[in-house]
VEXDREN-2710 file (C-alpha; in Angstrom, 1 decimal):
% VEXDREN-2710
k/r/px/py/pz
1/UNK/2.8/69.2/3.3
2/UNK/1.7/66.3/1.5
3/UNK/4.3/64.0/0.0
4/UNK/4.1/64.7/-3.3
5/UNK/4.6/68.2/-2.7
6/UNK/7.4/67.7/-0.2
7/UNK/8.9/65.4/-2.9
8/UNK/9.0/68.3/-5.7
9/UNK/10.2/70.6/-2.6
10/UNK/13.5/68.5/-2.4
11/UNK/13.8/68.1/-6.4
12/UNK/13.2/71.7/-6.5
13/UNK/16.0/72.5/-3.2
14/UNK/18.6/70.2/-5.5
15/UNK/19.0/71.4/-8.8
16/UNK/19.6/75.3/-8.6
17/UNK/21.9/75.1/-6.3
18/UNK/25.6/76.0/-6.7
19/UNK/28.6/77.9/-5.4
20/UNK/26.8/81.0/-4.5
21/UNK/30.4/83.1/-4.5
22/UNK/33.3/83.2/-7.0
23/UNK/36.8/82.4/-5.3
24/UNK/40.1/83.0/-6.4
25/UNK/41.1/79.6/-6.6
26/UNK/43.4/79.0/-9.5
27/UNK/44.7/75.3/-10.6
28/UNK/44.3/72.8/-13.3
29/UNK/41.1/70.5/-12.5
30/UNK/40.7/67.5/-15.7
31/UNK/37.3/66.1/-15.4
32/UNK/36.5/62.8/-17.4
33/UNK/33.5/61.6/-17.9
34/UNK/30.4/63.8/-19.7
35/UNK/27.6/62.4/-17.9
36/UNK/25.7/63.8/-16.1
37/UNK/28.3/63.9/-12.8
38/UNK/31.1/65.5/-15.3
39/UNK/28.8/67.9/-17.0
40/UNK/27.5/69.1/-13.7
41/UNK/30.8/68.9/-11.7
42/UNK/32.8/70.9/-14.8
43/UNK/30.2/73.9/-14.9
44/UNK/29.9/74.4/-11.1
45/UNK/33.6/74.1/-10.7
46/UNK/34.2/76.7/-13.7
47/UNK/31.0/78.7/-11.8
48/UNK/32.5/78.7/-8.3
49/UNK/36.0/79.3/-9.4
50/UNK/36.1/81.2/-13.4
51/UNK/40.5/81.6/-12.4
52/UNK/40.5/77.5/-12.3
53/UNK/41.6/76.4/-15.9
54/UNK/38.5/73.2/-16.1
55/UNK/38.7/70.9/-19.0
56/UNK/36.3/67.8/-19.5
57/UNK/37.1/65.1/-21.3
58/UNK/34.5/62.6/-23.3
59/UNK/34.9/60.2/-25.8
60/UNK/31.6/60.4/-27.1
61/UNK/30.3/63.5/-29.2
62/UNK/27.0/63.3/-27.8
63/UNK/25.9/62.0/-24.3
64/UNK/22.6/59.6/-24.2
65/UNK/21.1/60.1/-21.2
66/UNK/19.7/56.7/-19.3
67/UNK/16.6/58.2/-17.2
68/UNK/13.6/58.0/-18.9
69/UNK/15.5/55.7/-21.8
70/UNK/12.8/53.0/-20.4
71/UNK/10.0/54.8/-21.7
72/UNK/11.7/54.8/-25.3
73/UNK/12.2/50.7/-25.1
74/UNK/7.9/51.0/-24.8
75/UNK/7.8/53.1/-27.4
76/UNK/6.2/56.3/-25.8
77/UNK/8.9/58.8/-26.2
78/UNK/11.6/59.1/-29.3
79/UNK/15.2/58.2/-28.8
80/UNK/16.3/61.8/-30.0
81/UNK/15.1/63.4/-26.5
82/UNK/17.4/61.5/-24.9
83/UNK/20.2/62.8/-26.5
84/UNK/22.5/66.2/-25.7
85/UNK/25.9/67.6/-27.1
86/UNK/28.4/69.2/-24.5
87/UNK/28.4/72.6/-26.4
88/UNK/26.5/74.3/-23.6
89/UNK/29.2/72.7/-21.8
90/UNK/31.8/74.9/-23.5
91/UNK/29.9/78.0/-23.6
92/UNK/29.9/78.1/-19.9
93/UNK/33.5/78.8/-19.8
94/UNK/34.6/74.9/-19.3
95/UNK/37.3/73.7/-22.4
96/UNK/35.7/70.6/-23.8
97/UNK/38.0/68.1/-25.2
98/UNK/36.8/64.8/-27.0
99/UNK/38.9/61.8/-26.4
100/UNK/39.2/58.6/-25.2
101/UNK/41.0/58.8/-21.6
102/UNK/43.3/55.9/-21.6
103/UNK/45.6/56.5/-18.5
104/UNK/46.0/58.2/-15.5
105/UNK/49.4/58.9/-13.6
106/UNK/48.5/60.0/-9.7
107/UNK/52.1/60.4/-9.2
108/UNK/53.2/62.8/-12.2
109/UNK/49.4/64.0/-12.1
110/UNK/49.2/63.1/-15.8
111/UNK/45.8/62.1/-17.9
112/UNK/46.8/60.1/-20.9
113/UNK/44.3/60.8/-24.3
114/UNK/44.2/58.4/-27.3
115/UNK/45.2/60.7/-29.7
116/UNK/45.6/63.8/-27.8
117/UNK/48.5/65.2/-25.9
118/UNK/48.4/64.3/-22.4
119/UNK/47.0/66.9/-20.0
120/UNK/48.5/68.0/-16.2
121/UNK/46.2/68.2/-13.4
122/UNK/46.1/69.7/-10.1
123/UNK/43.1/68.0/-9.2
124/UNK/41.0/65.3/-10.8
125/UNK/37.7/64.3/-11.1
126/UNK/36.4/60.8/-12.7
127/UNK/32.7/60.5/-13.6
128/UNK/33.0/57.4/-15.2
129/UNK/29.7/56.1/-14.9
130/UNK/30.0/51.7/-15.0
131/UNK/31.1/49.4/-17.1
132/UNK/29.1/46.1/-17.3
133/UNK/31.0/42.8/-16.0
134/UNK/29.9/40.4/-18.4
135/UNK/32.6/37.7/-16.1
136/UNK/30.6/37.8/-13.8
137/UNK/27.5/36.1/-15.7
138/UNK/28.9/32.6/-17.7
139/UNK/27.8/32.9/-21.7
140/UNK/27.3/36.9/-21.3
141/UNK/29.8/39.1/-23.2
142/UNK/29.3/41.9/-25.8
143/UNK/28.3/39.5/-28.9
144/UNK/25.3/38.0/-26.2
145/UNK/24.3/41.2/-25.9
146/UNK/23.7/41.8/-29.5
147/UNK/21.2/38.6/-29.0
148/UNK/20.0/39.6/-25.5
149/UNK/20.6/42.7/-24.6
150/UNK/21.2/44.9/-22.0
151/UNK/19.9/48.4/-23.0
152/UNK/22.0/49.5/-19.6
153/UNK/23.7/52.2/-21.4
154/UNK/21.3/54.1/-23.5
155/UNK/21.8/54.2/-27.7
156/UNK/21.9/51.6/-29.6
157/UNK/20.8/49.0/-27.0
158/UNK/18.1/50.5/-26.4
159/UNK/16.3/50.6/-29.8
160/UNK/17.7/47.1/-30.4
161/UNK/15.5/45.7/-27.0
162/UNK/12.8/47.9/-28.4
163/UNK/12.9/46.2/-32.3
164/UNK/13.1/43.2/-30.5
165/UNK/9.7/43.6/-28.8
166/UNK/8.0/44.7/-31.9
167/UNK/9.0/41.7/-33.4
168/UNK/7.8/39.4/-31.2
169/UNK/4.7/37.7/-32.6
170/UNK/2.0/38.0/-29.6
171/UNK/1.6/35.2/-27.5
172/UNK/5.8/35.1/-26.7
173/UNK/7.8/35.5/-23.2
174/UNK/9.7/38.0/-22.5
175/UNK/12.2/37.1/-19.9
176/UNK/14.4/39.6/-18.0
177/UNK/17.0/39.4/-15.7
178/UNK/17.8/41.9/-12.3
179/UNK/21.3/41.5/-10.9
180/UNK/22.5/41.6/-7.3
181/UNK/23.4/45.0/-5.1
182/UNK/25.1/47.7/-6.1
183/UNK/24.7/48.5/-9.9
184/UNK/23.4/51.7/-11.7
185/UNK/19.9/53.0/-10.8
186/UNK/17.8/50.6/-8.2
187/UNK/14.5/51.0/-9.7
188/UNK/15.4/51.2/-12.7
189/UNK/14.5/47.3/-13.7
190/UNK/11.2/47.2/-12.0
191/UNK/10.2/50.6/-14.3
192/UNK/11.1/48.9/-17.0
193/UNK/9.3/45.6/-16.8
194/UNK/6.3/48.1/-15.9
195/UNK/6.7/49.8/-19.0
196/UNK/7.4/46.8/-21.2
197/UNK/4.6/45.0/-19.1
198/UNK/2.3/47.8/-20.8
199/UNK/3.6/47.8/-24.2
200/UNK/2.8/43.8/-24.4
201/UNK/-0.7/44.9/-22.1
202/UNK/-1.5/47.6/-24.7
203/UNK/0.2/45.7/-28.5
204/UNK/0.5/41.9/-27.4
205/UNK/-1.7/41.3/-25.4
206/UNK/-1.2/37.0/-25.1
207/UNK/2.3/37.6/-24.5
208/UNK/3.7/37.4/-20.9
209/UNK/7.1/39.3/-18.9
210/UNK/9.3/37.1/-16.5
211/UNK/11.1/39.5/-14.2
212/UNK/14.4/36.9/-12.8
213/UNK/15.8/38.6/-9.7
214/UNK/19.1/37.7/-7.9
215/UNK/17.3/39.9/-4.4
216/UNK/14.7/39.1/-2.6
217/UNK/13.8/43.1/-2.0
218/UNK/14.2/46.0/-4.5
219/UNK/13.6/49.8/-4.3
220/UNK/9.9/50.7/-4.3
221/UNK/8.7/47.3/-3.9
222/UNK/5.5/47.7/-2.3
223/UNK/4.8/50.6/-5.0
224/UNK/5.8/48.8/-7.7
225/UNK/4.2/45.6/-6.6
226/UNK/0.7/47.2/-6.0
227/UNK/0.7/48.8/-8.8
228/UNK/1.5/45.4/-11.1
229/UNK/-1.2/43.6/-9.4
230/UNK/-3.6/46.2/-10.2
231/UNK/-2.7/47.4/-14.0
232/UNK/-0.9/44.0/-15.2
233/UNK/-2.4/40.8/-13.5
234/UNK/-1.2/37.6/-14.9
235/UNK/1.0/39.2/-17.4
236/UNK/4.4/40.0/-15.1
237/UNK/5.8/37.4/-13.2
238/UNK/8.5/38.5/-10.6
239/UNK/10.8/35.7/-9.6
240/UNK/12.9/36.5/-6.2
241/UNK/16.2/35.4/-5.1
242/UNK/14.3/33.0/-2.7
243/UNK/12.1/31.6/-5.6
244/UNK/15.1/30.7/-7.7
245/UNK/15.0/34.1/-9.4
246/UNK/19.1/34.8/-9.6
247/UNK/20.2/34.0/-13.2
248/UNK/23.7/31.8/-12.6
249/UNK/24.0/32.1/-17.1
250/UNK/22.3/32.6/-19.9
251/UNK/22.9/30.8/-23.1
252/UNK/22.1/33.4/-26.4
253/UNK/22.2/30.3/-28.9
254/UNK/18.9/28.6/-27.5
255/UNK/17.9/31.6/-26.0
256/UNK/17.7/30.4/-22.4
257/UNK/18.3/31.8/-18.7
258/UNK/19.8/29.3/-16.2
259/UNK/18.8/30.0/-12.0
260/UNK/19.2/27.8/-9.8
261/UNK/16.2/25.9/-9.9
262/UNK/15.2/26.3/-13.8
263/UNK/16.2/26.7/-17.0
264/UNK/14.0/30.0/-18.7
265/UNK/13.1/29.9/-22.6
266/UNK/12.9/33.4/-24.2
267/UNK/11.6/35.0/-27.1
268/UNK/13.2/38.2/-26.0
269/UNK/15.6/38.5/-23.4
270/UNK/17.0/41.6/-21.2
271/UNK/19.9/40.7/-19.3
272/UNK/20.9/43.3/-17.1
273/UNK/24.5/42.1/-15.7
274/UNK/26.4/42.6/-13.0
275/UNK/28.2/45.9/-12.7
276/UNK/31.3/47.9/-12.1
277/UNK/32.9/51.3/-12.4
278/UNK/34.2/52.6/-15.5
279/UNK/37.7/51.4/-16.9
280/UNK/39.2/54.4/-16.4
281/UNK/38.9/54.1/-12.5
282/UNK/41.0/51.3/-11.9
283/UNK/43.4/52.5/-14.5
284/UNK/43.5/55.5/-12.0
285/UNK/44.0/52.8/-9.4
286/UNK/40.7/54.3/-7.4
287/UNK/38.7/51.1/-7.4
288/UNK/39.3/48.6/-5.0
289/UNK/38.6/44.8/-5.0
290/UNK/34.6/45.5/-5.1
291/UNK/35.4/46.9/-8.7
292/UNK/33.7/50.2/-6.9
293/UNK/35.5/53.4/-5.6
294/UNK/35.8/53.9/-2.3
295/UNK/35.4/58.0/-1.5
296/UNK/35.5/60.8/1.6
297/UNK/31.6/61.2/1.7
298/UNK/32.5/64.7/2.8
299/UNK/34.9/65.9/-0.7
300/UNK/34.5/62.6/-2.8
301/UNK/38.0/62.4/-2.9
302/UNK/39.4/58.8/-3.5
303/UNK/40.6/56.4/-0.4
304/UNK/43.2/55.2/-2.5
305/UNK/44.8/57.9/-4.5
306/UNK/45.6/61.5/-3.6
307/UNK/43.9/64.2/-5.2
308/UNK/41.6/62.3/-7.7
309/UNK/37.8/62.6/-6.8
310/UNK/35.1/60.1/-8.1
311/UNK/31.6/60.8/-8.1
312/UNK/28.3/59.2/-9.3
313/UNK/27.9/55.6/-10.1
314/UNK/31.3/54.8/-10.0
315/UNK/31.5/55.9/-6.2
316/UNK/30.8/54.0/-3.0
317/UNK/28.6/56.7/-1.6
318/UNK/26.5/54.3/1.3
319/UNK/22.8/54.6/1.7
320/UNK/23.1/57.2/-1.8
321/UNK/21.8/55.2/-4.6
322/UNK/23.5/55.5/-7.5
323/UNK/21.0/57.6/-10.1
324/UNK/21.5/60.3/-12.1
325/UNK/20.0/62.5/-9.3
326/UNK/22.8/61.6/-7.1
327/UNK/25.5/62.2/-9.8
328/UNK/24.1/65.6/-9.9
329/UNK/23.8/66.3/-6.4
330/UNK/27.7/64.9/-5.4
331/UNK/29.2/66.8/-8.1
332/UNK/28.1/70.1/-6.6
333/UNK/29.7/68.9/-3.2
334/UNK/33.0/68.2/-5.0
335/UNK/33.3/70.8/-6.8
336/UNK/33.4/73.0/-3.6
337/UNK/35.1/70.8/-1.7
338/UNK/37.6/71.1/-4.6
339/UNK/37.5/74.8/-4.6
340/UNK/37.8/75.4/-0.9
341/UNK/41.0/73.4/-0.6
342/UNK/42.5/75.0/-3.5
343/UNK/41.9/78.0/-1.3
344/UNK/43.2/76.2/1.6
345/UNK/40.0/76.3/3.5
346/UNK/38.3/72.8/5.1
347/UNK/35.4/72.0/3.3
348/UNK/31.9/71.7/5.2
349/UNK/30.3/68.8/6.2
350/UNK/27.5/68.2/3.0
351/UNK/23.9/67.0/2.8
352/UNK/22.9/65.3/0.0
353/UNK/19.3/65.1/-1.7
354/UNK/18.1/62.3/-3.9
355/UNK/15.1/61.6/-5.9
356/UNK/14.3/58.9/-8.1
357/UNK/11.3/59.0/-10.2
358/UNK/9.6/55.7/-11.9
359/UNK/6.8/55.3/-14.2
360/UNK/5.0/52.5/-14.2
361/UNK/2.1/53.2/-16.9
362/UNK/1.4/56.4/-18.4
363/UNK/0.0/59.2/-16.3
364/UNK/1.0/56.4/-13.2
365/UNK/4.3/57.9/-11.9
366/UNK/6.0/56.8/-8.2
367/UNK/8.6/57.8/-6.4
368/UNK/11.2/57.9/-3.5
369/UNK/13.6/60.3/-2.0
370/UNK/16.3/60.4/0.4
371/UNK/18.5/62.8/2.5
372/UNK/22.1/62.1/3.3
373/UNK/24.7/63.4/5.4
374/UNK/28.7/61.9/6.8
375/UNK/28.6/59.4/9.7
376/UNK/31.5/57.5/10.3
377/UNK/33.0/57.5/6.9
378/UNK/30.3/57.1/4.9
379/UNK/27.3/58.6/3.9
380/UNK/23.9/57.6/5.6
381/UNK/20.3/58.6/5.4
382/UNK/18.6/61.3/7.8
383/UNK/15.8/59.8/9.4
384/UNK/12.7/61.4/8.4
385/UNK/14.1/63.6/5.9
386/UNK/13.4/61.7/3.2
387/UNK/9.8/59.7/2.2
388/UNK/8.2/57.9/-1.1
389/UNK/5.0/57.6/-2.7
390/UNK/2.0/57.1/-0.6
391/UNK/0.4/53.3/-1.0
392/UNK/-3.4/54.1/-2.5
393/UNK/-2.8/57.1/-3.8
394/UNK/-5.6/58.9/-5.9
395/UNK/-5.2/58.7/-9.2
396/UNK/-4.6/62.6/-9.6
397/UNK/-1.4/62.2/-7.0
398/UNK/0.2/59.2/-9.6
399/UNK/-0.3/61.5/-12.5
400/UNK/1.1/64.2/-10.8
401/UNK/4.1/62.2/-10.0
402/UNK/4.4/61.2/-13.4
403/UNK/4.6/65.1/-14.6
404/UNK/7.0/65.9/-11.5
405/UNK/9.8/63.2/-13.3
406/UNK/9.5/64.6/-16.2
407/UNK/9.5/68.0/-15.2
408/UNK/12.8/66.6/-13.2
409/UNK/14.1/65.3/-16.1
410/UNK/13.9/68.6/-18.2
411/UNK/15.6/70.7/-15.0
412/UNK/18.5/68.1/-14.5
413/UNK/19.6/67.9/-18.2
414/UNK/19.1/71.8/-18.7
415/UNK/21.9/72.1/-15.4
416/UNK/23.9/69.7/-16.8
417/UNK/24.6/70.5/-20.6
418/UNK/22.9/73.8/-20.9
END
């Protein structure tokens, strides 16, 4: 089996899956959070158990999904295919309630709602995705980011970083910035300098990318870095941790990037900060001092407070990256964890698939996957179950890559919100 095709084998094993039974379970489970670990988690709990009384609650009346939000800040796909409603949500059987979540009580077992009546729970689950922590980065808060922006959480930053690049007169430096271990999706700066790196290649031509990196080692590298040396010589410039690359601030008034060893000018700047879990988890006092959530790798139950669960990019899952993928994949565990304890049976001892899929250029598509499993507490890769992309590849194997993440991408959201 070649890697590719083992690849879109483990995709493929992933996404049908879920609770292959009803049970009888019957309970209150709140899930908040309408991503795509709450989306996924709500229908498989309401699919595994119809008696359970599931309600998800989301602020938002859409959801705008990050993967593949890069290829909309080049300009090769509309900003409208990257969003989905929750109604499919619904018509699965799962009561969909749009609010701001503004407290949790573990002990009375009590969600507060910001204009809602507050609703009782017999389990909960928290998707909350992360928040980003500007403190963490001197001169970056949420009016920086209206100069340099993030574009971390798909909308409106997004098509701002993307106006921003058409504006730039040719001939200008684009400067971005990669933070430290852990924060949302591992590869998913080095896709998009690829992708910018190609709009300039392909519109500007004169104009150059910085890539400032607080690590000396990233997801894909040797992928990523082959690739760049082939498609965009002289026109991306990847700064490591060792070659002064971590950004210590940034400074939106002159438009500049501090490291260690330099100061950075910018015509446009993408500052990807540090990260943490959503707000809502430490409300629920399930973060610890890492601003993460600690979990059971086998239930994703919290560490810290009985019977709340936290999945996806909020969780501390180990060697499990945190991806929409994974999100996916950890709210079908939970969910039957959650539905075999409601029956009072032990749950069984998961494995976990993950795929992440990167485009670096159009038809030029890479990727990596993993296989997990519970050792010692924590969840940690299978040896040889997993693999990536092949180094040298034909060209055929990258475009096929490229068509197996977007055929990902149109399975995954179709699970999630219908």
């Amino acid at each position: 089996m070649s890697v590719v095709t083992r690849r879109a084998t483990l995709g493929a094993l992933a996404m049908p899956f879920v609770a292959r039974a009803a049970h009888a379970a019957t309970g209150r489970v709140v899930v908040i959070g309408g991503g795509f670990g709450g989306a996924s988690v709500a229908r498989a709990l309401h699919a595994g158990a119809p008696s359970l009384q599931v309600t998800l609650v989301e602020a938002q009346s859409t959801y705008i999904a990050c993967p593949f939000s890069n290829h909309v800040i080049a300009g090769l796909r509309p900003i409208e295919a990257q969003i989905f409603d929750l109604s499919g949500v619904g018509r699965a059987g799962v009561t969909v309630v749009q609010a701001m979540a503004t407290g949790v009580d573990p002990v009375a077992k009590t969600v507060s709602l910001q204009g809602r009546p507050t609703l009782s729970y017999d389990r909960l689950v928290l998707s909350p995705g992360v928040d980003l922590n500007d403190a963490a980065l001197p001169g970056y808060s949420e009016a920086a980011a209206q100069i340099m922006p993030h574009a971390w959480k798909a909308g409106a930053q997004t098509l701002l970083l993307r106006a921003q690049l058409e504006a730039m007169p040719d001939g200008g430096v684009v400067v971005m910035s990669a933070p430290a271990n852990p924060y949302r999706c591992p590869p998913g700066p080095y896709e998009r300098a690829s992708l910018i790196a190609h709009y300039l290649k392909t519109r500007k031509p004169r104009s150059k990318l910085i890539l400032l990196d607080a690590k000396d080692a990233f997801s894909k590298q040797k992928l990523f870095q082959q690739a760049w040396a082939a498609l965009y010589p002289g026109l991306l410039e990847w700064v490591s941790l060792s070659d002064g690359g971590k950004v210590t601030s940034v400074d939106p008034a002159n438009m500049t990037l501090t490291t260690d060893f330099n100061v950075q000018k910018a015509d446009v700047a993408n500052v990807i900060p540090p990260q943490r879990a959503g707000a809502i988890a430490a409300l629920a006092g399930v973060a610890d001092r890492s601003g993460w959530c600690p979990v059971d790798p086998i239930t994703f139950a919290s560490k810290l407070q009985p019977d709340i669960h936290v999945i996806g990019d909020a969780a501390i899952a180990g060697a499990m990256p945190k991806s929409a993928f994974a999100a996916n994949a950890q709210a079908k565990v939970c969910a039957a964890a959650i539905i075999r304890a409601l029956d009072g049976a032990t749950p069984g001892e998961p494995r976990l698939l993950n795929t992440c899929y990167s485009l670096v250029a159009p038809g030029y598509g890479i990727s990596v996957a993993g296989v997990y499993r519970p050792v010692a507490g924590v969840l940690t890769d299978i040896d040889g179950a997993g693999g990536s992309s092949p180094l040298d590849a034909p060209p055929d194997m990258r475009a096929a890559e490229a068509g197996y993440g977007e055929a990902w991408f149109r399975a995954i959201t179709a699970e999630a919100f219908g």
